[in-house]
C-alpha positions in Angstrom: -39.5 -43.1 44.1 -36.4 -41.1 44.6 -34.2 -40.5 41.5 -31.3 -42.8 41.3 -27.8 -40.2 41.5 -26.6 -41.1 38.5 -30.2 -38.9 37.1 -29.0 -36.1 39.0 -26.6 -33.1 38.9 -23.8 -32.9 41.5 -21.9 -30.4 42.6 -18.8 -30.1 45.3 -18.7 -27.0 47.0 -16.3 -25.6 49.8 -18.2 -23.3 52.8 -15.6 -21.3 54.6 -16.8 -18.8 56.9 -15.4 -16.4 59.8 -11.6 -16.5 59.2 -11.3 -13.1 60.8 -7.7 -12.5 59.6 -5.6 -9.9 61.0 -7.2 -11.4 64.3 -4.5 -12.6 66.6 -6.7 -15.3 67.1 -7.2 -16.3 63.1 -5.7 -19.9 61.7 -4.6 -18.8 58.0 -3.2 -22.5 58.1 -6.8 -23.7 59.0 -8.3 -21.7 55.8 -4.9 -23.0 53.6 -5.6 -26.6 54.3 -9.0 -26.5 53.7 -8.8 -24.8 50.2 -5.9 -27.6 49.3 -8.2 -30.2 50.1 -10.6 -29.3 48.1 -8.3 -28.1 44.9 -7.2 -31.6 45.3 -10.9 -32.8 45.2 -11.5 -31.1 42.0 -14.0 -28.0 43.5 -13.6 -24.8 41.9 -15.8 -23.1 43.9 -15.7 -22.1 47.4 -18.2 -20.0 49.4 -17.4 -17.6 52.4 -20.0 -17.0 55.0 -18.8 -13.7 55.9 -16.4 -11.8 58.9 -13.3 -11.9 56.4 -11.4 -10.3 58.2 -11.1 -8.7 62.4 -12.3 -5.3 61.6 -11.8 -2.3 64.0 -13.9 -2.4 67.4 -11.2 0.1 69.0 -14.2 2.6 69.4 -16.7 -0.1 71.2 -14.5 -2.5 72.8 -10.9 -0.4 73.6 -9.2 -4.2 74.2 -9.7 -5.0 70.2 -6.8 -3.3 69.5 -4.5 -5.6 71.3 -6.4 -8.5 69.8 -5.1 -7.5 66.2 -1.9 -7.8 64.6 -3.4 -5.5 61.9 -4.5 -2.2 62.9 -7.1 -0.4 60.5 -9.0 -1.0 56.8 -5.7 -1.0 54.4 -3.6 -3.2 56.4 -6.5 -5.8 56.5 -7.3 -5.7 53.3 -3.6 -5.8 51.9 -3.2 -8.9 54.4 -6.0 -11.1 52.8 -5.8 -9.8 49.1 -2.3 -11.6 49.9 -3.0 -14.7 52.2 -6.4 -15.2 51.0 -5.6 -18.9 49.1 -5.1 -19.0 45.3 -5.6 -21.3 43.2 -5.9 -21.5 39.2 -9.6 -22.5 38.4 -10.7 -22.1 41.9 -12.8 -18.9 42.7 -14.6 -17.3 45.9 -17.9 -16.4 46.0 -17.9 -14.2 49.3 -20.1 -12.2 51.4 -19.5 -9.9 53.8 -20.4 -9.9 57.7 -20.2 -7.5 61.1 -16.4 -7.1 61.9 -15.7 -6.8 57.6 -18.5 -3.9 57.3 -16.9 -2.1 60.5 -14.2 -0.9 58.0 -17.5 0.9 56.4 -18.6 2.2 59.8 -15.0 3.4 60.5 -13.4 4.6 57.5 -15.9 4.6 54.8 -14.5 1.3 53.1 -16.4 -1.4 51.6 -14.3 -4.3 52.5 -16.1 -6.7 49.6 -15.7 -4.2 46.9 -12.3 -3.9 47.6 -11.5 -7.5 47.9 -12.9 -7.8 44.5 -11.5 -5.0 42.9 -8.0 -6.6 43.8 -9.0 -10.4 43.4 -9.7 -11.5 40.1 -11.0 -15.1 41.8 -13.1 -13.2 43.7 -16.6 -12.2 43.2 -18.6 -10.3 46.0 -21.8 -11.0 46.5 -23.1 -8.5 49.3 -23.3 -7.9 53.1 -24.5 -9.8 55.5 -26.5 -12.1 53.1 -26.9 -13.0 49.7 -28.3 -15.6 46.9 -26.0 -17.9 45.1 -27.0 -20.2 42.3 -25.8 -23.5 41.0 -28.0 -23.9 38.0 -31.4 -23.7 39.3 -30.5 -24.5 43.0 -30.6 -21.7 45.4 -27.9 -21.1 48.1 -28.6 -18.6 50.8 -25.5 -17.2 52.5 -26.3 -15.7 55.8 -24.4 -14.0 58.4 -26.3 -12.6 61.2 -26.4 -10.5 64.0 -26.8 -11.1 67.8 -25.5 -14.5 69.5 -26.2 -18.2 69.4 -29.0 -19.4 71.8 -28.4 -22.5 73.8 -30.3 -24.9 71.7 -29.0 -23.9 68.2 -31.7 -24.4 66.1 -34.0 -21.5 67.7 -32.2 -18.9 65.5 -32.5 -20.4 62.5 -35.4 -21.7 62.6 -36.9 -18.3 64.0 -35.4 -16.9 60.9 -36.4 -19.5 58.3 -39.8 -19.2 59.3 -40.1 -15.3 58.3 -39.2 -16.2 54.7 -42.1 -16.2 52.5 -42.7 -19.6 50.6 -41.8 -18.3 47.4 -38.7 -16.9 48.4 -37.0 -20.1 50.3 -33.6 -20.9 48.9 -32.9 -24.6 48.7 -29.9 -24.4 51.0 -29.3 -21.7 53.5 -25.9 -21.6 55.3 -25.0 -19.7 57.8 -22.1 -18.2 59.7 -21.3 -15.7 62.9 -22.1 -18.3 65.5 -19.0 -20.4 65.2 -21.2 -23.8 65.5 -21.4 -26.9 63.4 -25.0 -28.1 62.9 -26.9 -29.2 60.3 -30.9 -29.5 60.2 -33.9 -29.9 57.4 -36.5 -27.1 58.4 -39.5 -26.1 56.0 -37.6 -27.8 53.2 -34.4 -26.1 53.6 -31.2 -27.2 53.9 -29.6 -25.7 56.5 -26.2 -25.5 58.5 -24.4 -23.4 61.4 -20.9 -23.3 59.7 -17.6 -23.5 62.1 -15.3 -20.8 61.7 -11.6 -20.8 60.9 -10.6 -18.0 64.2 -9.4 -19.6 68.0 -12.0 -18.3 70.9 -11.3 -14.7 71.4 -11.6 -13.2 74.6 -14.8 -11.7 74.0 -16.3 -15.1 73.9 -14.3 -17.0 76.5 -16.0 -14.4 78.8 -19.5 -14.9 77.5 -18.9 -18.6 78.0 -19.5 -19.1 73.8 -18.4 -22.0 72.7 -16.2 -21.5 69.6 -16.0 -24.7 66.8 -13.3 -24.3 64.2 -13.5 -26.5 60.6 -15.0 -25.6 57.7 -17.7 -27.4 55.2 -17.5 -29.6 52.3 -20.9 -30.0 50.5 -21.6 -32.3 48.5 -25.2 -31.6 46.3 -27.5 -33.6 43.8 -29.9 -31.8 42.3 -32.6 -32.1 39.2 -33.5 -29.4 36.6 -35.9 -27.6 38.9 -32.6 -27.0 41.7 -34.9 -29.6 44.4 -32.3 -31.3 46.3 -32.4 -35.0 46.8 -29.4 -35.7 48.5 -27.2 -33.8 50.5 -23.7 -34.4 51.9 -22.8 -32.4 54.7 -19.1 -33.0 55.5 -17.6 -31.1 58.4 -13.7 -31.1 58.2 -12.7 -30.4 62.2 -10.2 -28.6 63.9 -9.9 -29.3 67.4 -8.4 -26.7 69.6 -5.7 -28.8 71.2 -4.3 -28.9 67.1 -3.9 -25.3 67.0 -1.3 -23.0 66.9 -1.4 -20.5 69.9 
């Protein structure tokens, strides 16, 4: 028989993920609403699924530049150690994705380790992917490469099943493709996290569609970390509600 909740741990997270500020096309006000909700909830911690901020793709894609309002590594850095939201008790557990690591490619900076350095509510995890743990439960946070395919568990679950069985986390979330889906596959949690960044012309073109919102996760757990309910709560921003 399943545990009663009351036998099990909890714990409230917040999953933001692809803010992309200094992006013309970013919605700090999406990302500020989100964090009050959930101070106002009582989380304290809140995950990022990578692509902080734009980056620099002046070199590959010569139109990027007129699709930031920040130009460069220090001015997009300075922007989010700023707008980034702040609360007292609340800290962000972050990794880093493709448009943060072109700052590495570009001008030899390492966008996470700078973020931390300068945010004491900040705590880096890594690039592109990296474990978190609530107790014994295991949280993947993912943000790959290449783009979505139609049916939008292919990716995933092409991913999940090259992942050995003794290294599944309990949960993995994931960012990049600006989707919102959630699905069970070889006993992992795991969901397509909306982003917090209006289409961009780049994927307008490619005929991507872009979902905006961001996660509230709501976990029970035992000892062991096993999961035995999950509350995926998407908090949506339609497109029509945005600032353009």
């Amino acid at each position: 028989a399943l545990p009663i909740l009351e036998e099990l741990h909890k714990k409230e997270l917040l999953v933001v993920s692809d803010t992309h500020y200094g992006s013309i096309y970013s919605q700090p006000s999406m990302v500020n609403t989100a964090v009050y909700e959930a101070y106002n909830r009582g989380i304290t911690d809140i995950l990022h699924i990578g692509d902080i901020c734009d980056g620099d793709y002046s070199r590959i894609r010569p139109i990027h530049v007129h699709e930031v309002f920040l130009y460069g590594a220090t001015g997009q850095i300075d922007y989010v150690v700023k707008n980034l939201p702040k609360y007292k008790g609340m800290k962000w557990h972050v990794i880093t994705g493709s448009h943060d690591q072109t700052h590495l490619f570009n001008y030899g900076v390492d966008f996470g380790k700078e973020l931390e350095k300068r945010r004491d509510d900040v705590e880096y995890l890594g690039q592109d992917r990296a474990m978190y743990y609530v107790d014994n439960c295991a949280i993947e946070l993912f943000h790959p490469g290449g783009g979505t395919s139609r049916i939008l568990s292919t990716k995933p679950q092409n991913g999940i099943d090259q992942i050995p069985s003794s290294a599944k986390p309990n949960i993995s979330l994931r960012g990049h493709y600006h989707k919102v889906y959630y699905m069970m596959y070889r006993n992992i949690h795991t969901l397509l996290c909306p982003c917090n960044v209006d289409q961009s012309s780049f994927m307008m073109k490619g005929e991507l569609p872009n979902l905006m919102g961001d996660y509230f996760l709501t976990i029970y757990y035992d000892d062991n970390g096993y999961i035995h309910y999950l509350v995926p709560e998407a908090m949506r921003s339609e497109e029509r509600r945005v600032g353009k």
